[in-house]
C-alpha positions as CSV (number, residue, x, y, z in Angstrom):
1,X,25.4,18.8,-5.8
2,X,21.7,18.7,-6.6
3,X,19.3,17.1,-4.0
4,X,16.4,15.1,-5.6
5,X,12.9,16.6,-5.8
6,X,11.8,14.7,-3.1
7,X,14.4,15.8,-0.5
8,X,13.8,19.9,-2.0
9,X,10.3,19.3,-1.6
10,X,10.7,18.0,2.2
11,X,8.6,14.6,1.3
12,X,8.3,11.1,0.7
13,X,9.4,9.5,-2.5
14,X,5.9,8.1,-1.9
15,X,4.6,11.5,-1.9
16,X,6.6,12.9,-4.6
17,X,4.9,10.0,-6.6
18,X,1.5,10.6,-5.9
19,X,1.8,14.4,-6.3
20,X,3.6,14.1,-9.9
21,X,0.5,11.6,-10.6
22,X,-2.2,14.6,-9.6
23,X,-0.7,17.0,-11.7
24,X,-0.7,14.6,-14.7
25,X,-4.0,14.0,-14.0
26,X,-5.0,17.6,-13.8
27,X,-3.7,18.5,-17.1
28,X,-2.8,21.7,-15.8
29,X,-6.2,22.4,-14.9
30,X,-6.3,24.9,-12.0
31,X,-10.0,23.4,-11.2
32,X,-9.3,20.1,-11.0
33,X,-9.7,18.3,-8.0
34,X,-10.2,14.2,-7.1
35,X,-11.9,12.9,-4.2
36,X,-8.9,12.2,-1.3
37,X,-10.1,8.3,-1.2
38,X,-10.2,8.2,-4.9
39,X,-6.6,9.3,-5.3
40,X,-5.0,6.9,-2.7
41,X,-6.9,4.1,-4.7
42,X,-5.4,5.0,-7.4
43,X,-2.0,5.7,-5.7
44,X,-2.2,2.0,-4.5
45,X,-2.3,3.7,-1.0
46,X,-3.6,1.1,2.0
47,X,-5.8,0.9,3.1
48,X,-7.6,3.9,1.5
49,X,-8.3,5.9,3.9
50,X,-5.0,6.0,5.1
51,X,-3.8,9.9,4.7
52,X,-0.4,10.0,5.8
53,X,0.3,11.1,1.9
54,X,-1.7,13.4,1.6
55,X,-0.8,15.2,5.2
56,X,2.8,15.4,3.7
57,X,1.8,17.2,0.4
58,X,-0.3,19.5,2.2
59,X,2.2,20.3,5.4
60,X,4.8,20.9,2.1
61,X,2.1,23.2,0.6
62,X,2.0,21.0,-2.4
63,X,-2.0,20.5,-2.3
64,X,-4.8,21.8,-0.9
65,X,-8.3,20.6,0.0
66,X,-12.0,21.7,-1.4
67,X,-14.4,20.7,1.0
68,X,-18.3,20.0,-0.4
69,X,-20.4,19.2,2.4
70,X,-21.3,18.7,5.2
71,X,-21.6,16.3,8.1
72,X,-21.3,12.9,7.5
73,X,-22.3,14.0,3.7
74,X,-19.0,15.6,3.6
75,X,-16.4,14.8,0.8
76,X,-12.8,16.3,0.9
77,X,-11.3,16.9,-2.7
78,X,-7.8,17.4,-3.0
79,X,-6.1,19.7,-5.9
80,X,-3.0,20.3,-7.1
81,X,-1.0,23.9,-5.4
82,X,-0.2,25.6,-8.8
């Protein structure tokens, strides 16, 4: 019997959502990265700056983070794990 993605992938349906939406997004481009608030807007994730989705993916090793800089200037970017 084949287990769904989700349950192979040790996450969410939730998650398994918003990562198939970053890799459409992404094109396949191994550069790509969105702004983690940006992405849960767009994910329909409230309130936005709740990252319970995002902890999933990355605990699963499905993304990773880019962080630009610093302080209270910082942003986190999240890309795709190719």
């Amino acid at each position: 019997m084949i287990r769904p993605l989700n349950e192979q992938y040790g996450i969410s349906v939730a998650a398994l959502k918003m990562l198939q939406y970053l890799k459409q997004i992404s094109r396949g481009d191994r550069g790509f990265s969105i702004l983690d608030t940006a992405l849960n807007h767009r994910c329909n994730v409230t309130p936005p700056d709740n990252f319970r989705l995002l902890d999933e993916l990355f605990e699963a090793g499905k993304i990773d983070y880019d962080y630009r800089g610093t302080g209270l200037d910082g942003e986190r970017h999240v890309k795709p794990v190719w």
